[in-house]
OpenMM code with the backbone's topology and positions (N, CA, C; nanometers):
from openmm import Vec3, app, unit

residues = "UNK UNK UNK UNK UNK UNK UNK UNK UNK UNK UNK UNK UNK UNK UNK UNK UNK UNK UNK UNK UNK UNK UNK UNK UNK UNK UNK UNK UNK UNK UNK UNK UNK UNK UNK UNK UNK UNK UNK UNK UNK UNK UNK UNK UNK UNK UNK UNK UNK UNK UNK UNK UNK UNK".split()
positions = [
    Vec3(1.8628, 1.2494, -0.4037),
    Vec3(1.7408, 1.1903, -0.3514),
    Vec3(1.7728, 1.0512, -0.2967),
    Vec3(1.7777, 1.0303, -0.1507),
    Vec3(1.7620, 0.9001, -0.0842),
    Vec3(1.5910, 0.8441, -0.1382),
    Vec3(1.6171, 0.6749, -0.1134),
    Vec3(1.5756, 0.6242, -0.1506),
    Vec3(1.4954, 0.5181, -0.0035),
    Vec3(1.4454, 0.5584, 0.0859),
    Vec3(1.3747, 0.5340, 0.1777),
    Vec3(1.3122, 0.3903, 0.1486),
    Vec3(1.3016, 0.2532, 0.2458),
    Vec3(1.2261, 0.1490, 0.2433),
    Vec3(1.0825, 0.1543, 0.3308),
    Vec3(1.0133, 0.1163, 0.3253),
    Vec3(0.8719, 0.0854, 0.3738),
    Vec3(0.8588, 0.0058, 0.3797),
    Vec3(0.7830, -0.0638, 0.4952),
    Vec3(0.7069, -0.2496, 0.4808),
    Vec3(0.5848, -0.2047, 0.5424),
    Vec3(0.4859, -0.2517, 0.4523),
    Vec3(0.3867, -0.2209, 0.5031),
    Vec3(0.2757, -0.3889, 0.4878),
    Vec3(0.2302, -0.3747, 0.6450),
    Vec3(0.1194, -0.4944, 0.6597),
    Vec3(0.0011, -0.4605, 0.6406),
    Vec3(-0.0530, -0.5188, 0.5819),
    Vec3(-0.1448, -0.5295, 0.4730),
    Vec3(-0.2810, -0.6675, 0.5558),
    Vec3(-0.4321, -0.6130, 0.5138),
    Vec3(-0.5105, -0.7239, 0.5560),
    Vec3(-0.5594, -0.7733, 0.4315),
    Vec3(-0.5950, -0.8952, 0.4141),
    Vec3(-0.6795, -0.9577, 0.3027),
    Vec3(-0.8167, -1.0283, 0.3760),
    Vec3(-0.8725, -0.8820, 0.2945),
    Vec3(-1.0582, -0.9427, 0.3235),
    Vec3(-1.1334, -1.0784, 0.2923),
    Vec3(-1.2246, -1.1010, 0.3007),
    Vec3(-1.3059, -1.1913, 0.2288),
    Vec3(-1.3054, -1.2230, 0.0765),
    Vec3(-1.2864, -1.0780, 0.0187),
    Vec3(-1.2395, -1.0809, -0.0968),
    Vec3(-1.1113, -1.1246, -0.1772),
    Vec3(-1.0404, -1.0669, -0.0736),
    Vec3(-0.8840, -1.0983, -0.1147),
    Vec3(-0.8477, -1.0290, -0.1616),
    Vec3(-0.8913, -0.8914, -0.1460),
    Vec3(-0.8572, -0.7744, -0.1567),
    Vec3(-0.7717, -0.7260, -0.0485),
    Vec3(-0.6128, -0.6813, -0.0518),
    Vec3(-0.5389, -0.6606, 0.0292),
    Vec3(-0.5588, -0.4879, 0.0451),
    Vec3(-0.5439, -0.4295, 0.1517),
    Vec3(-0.5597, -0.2948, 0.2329),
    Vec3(-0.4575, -0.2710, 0.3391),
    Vec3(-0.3792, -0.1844, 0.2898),
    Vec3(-0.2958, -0.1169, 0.4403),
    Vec3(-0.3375, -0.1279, 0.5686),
    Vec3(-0.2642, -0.1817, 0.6444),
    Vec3(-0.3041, -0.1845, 0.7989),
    Vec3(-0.2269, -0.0790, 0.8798),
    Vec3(-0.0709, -0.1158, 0.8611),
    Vec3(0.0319, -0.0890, 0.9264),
    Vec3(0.1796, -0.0564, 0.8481),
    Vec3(0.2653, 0.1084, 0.8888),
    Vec3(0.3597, 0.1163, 0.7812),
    Vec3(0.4306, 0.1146, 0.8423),
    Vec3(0.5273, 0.0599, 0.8202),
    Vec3(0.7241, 0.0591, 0.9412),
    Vec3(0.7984, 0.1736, 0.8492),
    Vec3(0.8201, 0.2610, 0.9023),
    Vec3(0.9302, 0.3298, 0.8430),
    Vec3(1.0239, 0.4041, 0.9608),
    Vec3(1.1347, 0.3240, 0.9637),
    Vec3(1.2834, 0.3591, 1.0544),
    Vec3(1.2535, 0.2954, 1.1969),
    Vec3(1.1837, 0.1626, 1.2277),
    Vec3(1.1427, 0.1058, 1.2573),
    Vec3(1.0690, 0.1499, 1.3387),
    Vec3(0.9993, 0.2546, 1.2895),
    Vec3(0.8486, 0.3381, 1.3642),
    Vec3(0.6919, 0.2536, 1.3248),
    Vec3(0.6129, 0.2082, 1.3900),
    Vec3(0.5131, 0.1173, 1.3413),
    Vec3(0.4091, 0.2626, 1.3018),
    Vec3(0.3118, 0.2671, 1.1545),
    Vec3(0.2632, 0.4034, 1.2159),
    Vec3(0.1265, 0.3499, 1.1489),
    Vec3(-0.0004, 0.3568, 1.2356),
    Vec3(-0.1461, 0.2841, 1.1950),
    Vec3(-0.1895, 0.3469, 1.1180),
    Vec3(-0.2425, 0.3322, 1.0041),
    Vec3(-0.3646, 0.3457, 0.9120),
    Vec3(-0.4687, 0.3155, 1.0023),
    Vec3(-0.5403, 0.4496, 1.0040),
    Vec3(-0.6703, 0.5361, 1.0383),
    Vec3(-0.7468, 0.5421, 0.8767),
    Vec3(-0.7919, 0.5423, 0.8373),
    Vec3(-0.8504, 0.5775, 0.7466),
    Vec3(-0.7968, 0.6006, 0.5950),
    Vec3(-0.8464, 0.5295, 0.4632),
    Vec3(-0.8332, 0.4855, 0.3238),
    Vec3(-0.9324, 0.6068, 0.2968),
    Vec3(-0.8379, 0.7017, 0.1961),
    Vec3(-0.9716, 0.8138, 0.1857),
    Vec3(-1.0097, 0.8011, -0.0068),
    Vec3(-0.9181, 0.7034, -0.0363),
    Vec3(-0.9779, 0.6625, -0.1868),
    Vec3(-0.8193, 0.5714, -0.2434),
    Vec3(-0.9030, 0.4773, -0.3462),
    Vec3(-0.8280, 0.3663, -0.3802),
    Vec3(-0.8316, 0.3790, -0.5118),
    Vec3(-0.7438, 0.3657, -0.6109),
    Vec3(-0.7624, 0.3479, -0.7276),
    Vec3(-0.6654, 0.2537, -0.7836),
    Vec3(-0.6445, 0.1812, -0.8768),
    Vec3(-0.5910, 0.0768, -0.9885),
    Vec3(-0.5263, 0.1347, -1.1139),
    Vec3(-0.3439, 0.1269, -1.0964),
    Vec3(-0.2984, 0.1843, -1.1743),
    Vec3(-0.2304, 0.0570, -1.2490),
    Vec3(-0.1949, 0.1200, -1.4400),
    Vec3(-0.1421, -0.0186, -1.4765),
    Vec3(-0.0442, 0.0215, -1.5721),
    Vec3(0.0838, -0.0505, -1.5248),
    Vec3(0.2494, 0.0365, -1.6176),
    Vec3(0.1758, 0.0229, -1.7694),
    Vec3(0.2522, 0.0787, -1.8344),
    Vec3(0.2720, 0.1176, -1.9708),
    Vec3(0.3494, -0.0054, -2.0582),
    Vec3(0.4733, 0.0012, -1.9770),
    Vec3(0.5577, -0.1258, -2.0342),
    Vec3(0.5433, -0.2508, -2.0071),
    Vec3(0.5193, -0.2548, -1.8205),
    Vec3(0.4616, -0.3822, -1.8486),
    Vec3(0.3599, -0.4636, -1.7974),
    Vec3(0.2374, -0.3527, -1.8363),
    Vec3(0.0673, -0.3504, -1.7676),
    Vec3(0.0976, -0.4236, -1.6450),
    Vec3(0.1442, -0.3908, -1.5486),
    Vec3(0.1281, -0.4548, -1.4011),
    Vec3(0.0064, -0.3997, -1.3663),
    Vec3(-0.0570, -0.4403, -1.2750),
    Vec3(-0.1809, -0.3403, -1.2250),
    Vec3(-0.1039, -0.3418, -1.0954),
    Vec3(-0.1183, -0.2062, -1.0536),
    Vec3(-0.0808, -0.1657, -0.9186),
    Vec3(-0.2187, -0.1226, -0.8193),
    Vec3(-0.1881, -0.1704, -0.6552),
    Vec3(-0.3837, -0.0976, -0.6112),
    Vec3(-0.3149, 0.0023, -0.5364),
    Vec3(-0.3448, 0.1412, -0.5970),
    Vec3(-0.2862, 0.2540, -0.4748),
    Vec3(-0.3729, 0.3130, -0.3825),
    Vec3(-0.3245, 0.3766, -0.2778),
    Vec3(-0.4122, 0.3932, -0.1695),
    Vec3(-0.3934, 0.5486, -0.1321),
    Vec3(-0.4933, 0.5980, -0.0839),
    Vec3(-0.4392, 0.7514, -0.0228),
    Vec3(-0.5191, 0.7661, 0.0808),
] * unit.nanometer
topology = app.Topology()
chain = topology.addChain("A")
for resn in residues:
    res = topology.addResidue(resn, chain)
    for name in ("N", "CA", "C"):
        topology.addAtom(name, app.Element.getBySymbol(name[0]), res)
């Protein structure tokens, strides 16, 4: 299993809530159209909260 990089640009609302804009992968720019649900995940070892997106 390769291990693929991503950079992804990101907007911060009013809130300061950051949201996918834009993903580079193999230096392909590819737009986010549409967030079809968000949820808040948090490690085990070492409660990070993560915000995932789908």
């Amino acid at each position: 299993m390769s291990i693929e990089q991503i950079e992804v640009i990101a907007y911060s609302g009013y809130k300061g809530e950051e949201t996918p804009r834009t993903l580079i992968l193999h230096d392909e720019k590819i737009e986010v159209i549409r967030i079809v649900s968000t949820w808040i995940e948090e490690g085990l070892k070492d409660r990070a909260r993560r915000i995932c997106f789908l």
